[in-house]
N, CA, C and O atoms as a DFTB+ gen file, in Angstrom:
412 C
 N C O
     1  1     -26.689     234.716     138.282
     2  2     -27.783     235.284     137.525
     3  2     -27.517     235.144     136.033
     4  3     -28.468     234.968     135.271
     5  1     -26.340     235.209     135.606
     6  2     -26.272     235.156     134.211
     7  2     -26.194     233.677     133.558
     8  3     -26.505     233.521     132.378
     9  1     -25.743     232.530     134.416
    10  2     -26.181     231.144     133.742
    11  2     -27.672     230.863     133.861
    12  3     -27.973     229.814     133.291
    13  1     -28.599     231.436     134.382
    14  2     -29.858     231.701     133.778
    15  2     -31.001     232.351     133.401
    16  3     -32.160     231.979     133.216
    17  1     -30.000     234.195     133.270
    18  2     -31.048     235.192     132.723
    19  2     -29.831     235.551     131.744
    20  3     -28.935     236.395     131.748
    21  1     -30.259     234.427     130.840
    22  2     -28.941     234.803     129.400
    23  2     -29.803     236.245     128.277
    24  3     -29.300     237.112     127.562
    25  1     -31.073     235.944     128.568
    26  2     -31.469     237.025     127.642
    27  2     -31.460     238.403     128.198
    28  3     -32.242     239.260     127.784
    29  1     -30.461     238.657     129.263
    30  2     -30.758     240.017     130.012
    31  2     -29.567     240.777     129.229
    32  3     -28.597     240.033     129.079
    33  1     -29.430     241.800     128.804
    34  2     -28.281     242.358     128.697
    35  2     -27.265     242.341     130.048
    36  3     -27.578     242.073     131.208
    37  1     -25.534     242.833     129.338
    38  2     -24.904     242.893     131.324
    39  2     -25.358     244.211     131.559
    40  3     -25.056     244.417     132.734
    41  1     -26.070     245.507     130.983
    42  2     -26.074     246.490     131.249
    43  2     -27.877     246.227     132.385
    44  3     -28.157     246.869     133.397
    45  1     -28.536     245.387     131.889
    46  2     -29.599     244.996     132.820
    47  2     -29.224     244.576     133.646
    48  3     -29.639     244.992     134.728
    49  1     -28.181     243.463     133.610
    50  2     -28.073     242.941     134.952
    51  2     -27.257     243.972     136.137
    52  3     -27.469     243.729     137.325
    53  1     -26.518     244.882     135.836
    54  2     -26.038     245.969     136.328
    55  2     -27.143     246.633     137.214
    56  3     -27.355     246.828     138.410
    57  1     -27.690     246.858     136.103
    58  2     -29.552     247.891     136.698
    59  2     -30.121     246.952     137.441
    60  3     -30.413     247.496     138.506
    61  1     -30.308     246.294     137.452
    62  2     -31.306     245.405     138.739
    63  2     -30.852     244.871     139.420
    64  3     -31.750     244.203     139.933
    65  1     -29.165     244.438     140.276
    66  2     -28.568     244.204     141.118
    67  2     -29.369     244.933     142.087
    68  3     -30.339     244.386     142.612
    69  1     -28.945     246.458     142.440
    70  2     -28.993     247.242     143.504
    71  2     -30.220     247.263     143.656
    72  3     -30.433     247.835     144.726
    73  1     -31.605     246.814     142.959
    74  2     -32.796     246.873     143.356
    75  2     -32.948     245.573     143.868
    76  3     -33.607     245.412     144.895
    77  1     -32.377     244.535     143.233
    78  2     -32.785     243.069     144.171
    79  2     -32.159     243.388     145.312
    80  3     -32.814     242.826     146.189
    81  1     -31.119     244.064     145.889
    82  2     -30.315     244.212     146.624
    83  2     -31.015     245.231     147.542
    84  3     -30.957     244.883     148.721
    85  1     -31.436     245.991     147.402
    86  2     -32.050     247.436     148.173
    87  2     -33.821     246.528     148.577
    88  3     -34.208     246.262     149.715
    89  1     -34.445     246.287     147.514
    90  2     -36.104     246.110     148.022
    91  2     -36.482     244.659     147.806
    92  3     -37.308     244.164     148.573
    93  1     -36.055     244.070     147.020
    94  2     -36.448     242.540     146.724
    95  2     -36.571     241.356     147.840
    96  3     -37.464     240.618     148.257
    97  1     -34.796     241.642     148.165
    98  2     -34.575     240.620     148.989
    99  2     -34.705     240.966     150.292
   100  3     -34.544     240.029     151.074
   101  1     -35.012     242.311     150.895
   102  2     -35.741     242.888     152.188
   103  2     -36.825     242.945     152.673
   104  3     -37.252     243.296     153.773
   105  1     -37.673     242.211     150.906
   106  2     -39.033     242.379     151.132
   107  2     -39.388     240.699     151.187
   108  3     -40.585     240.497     151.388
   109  1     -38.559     239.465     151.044
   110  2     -38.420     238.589     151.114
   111  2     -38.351     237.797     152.440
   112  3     -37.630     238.255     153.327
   113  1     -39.009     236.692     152.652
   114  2     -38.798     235.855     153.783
   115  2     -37.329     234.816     153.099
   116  3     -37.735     233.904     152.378
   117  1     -36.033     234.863     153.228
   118  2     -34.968     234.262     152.627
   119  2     -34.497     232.594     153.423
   120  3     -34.163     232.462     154.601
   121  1     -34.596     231.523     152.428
   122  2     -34.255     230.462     152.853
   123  2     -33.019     229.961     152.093
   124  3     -33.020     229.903     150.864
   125  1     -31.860     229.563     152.914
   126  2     -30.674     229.267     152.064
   127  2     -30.298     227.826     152.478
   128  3     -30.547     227.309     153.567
   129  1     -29.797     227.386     151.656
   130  2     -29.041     226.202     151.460
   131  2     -27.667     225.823     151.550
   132  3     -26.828     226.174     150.721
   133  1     -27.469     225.233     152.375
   134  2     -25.824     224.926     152.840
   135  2     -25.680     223.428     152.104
   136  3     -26.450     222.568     151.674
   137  1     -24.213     223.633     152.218
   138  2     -23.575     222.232     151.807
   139  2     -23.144     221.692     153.149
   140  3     -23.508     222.372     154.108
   141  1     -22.406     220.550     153.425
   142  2     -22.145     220.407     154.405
   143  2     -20.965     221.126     155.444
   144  3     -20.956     221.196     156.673
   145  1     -19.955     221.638     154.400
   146  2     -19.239     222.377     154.679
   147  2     -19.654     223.762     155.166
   148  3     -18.800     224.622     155.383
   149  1     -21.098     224.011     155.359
   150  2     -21.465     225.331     155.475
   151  2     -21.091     226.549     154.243
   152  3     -20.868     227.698     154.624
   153  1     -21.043     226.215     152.779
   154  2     -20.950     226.570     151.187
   155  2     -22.036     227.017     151.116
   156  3     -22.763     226.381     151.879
   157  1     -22.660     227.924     150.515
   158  2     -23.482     228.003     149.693
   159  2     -24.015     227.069     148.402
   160  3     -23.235     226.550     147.604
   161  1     -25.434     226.948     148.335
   162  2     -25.731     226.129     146.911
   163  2     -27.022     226.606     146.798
   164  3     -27.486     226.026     145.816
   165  1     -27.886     227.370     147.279
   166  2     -28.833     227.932     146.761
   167  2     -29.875     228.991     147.896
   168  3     -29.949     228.882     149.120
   169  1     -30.616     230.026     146.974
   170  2     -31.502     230.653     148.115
   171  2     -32.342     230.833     147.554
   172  3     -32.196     231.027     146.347
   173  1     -33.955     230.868     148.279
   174  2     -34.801     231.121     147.856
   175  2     -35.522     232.078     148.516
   176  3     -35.057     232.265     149.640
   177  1     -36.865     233.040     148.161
   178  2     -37.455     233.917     148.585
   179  2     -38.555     234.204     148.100
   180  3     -38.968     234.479     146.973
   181  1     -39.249     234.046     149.726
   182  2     -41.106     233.877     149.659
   183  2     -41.734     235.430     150.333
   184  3     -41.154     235.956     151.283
   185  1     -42.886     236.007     149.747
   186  2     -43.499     236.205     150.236
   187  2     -44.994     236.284     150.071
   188  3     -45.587     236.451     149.005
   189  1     -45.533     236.139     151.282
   190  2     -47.141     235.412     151.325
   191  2     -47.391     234.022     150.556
   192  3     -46.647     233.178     151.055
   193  1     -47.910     233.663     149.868
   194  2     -47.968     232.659     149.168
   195  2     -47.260     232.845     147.875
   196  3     -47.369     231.908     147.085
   197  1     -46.754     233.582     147.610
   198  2     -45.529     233.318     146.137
   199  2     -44.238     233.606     146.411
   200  3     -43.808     234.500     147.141
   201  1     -43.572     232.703     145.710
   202  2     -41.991     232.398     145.382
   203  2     -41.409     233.011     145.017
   204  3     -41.078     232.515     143.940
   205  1     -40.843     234.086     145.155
   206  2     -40.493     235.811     144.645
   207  2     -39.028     235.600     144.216
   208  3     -38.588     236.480     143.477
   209  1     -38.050     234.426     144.598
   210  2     -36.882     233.788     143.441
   211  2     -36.396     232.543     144.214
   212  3     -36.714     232.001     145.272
   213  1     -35.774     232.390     143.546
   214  2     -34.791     231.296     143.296
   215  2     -33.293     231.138     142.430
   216  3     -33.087     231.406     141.246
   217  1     -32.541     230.720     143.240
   218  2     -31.013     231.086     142.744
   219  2     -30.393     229.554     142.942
   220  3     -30.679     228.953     143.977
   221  1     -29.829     229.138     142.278
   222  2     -29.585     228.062     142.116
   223  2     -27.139     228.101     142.083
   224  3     -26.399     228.577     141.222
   225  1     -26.883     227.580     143.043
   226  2     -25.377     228.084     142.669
   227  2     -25.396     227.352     140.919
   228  3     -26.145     226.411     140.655
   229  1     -24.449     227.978     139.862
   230  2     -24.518     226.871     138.789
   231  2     -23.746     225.284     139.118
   232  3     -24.072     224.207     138.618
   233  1     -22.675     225.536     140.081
   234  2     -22.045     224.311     139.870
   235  2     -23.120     223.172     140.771
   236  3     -22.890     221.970     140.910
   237  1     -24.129     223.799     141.228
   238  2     -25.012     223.034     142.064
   239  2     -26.250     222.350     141.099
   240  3     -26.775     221.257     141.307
   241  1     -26.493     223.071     140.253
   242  2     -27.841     223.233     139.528
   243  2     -27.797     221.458     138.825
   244  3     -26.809     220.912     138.335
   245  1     -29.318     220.814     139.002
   246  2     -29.603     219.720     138.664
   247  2     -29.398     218.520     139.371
   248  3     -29.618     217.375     138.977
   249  1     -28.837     218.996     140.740
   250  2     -28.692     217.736     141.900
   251  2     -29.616     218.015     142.797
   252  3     -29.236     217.753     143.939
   253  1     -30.992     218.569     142.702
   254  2     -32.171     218.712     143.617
   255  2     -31.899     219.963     144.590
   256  3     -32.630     219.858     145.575
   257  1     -31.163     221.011     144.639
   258  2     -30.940     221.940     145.274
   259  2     -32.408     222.885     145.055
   260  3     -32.972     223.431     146.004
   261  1     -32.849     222.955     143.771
   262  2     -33.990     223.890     143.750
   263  2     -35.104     223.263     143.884
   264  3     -36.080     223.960     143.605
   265  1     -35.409     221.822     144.325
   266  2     -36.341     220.878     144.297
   267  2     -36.407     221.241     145.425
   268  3     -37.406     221.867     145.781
   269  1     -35.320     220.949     146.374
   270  2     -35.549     220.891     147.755
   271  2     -36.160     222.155     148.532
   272  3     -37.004     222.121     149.427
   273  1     -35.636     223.095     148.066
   274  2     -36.235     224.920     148.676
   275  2     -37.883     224.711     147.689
   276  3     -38.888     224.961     148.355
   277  1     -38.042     224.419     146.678
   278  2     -39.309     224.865     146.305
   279  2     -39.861     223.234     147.160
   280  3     -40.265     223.414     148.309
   281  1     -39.874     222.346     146.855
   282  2     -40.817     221.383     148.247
   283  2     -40.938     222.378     149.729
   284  3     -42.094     222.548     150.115
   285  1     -39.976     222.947     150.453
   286  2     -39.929     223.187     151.179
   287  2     -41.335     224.594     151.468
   288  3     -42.227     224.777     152.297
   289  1     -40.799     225.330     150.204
   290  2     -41.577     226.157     150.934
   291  2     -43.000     225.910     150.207
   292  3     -43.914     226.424     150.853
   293  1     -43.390     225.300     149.111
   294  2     -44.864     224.612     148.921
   295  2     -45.662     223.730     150.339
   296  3     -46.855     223.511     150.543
   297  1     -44.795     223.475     150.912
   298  2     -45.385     222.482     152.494
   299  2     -45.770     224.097     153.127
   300  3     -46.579     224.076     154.055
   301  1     -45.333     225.277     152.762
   302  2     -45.124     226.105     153.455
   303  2     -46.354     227.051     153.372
   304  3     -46.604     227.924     154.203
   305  1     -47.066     226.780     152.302
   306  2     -47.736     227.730     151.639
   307  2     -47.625     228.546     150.384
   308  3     -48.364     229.374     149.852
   309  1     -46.394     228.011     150.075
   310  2     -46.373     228.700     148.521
   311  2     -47.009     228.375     147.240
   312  3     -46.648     227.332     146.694
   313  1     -47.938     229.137     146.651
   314  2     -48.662     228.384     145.728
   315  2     -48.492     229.182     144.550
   316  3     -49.440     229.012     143.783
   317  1     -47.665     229.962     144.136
   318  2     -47.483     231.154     143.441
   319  2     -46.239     231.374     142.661
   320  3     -45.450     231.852     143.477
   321  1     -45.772     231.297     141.747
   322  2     -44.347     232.359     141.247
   323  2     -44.552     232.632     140.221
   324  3     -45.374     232.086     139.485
   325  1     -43.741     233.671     139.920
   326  2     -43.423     234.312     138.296
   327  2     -42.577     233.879     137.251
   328  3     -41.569     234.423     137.703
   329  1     -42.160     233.312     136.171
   330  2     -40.794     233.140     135.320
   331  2     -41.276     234.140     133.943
   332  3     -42.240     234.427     133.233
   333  1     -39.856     234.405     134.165
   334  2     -39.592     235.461     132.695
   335  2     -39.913     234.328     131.645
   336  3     -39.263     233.285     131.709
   337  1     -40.941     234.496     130.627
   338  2     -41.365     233.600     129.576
   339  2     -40.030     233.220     128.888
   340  3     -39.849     232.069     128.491
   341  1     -39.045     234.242     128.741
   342  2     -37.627     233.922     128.138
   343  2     -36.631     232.767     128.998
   344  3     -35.578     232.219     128.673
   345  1     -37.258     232.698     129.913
   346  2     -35.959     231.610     131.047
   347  2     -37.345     230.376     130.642
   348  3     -38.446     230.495     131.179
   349  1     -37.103     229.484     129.847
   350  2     -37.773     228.122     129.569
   351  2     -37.302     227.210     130.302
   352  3     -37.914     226.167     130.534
   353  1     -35.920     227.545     130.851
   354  2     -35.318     226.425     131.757
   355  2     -36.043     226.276     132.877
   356  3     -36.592     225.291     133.372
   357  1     -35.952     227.547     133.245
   358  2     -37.069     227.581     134.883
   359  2     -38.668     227.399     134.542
   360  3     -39.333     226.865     135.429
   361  1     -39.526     227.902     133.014
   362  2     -40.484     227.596     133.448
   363  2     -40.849     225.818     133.294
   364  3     -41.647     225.119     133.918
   365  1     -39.769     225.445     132.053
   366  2     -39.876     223.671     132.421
   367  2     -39.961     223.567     133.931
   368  3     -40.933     223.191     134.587
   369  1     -38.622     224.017     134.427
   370  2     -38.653     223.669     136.219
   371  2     -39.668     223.438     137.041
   372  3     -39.939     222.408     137.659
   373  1     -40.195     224.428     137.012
   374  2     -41.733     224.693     137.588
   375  2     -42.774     223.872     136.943
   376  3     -43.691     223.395     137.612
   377  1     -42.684     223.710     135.828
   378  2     -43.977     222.513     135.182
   379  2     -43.559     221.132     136.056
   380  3     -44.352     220.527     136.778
   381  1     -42.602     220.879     135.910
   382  2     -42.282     220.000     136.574
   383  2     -42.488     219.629     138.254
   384  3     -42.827     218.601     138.840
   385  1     -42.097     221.031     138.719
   386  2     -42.736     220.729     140.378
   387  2     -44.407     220.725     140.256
   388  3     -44.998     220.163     141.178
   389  1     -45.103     221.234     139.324
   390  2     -45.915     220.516     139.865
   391  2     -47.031     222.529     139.396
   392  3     -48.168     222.994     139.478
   393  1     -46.239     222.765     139.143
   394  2     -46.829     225.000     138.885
   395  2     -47.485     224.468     137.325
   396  3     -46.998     223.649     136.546
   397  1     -48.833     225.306     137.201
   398  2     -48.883     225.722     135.718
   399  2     -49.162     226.767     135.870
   400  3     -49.484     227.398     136.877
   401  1     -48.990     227.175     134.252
   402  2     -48.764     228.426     133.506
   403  2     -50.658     228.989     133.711
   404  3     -51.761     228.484     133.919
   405  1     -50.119     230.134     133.514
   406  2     -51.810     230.999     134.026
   407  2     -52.111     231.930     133.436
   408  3     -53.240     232.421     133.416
   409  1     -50.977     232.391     132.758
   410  2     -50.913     233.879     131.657
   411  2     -49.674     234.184     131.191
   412  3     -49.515     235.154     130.449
C-alpha cells in the first residue's frame, strides 16, 4: 500500500488497515494472482460492476499483473472503479485500460 498511496500519512495507513481488513475485503468478490511457484503477485476486488481495488505486489508491478486481473474481471462485468485523484499512477493505469474519468 505504501509504494502507491505515498500521499497517505503512516498514521492513515494504520487507520484503514483494520477497515479494509474487517468490511472491504468481506464485502469483496477477491481474485488473486499466483506466480508459478504458488507466490503471491497481485489481488483484486469486485463488487457488482465496480473494481473496489487492486494491489499490485511492488516487485511485480509493470509486468502485466494488474492488466491481467483488470482484463479479467472487465470480461466479467466490471465497468466501474474509483482512484484517489492523488494516485496519478493508477489513474494513468486505468486511462490506459481503457476507464475514463467521470468526476
Amino acid at each position: 500500500m505504501r509504494a502507491t498511496h505515498h500521499f497517505l500519512a503512516p498514521g492513515d495507513i494504520d487507520f484503514y488497515r483494520p477497515i479494509v481488513r474487517r468490511e472491504a475485503l468481506p464485502a469483496a468478490e477477491l481474485y488473486v494472482l499466483l506466480d508459478a511457484r504458488d507466490r503471491f503477485i497481485a489481488f483484486a476486488g469486485r463488487a457488482d460492476d465496480r473494481l473496489e481495488m487492486l494491489f499490485v505486489d511492488p516487485a511485480h508491478r509493470g509486468r502485466g499483473a494488474g492488466r491481467c486481473l483488470v482484463d479479467h474481471l472487465v470480461a466479467r462485468g466490471v465497468r466501474r472503479t474509483e482512484v484517489n485523484e492523488q494516485n496519478t499512477a493508477a489513474a494513468l493505469f486505468y486511462a490506459r485500460m481503457g476507464f475514463r474519468t467521470v468526476a
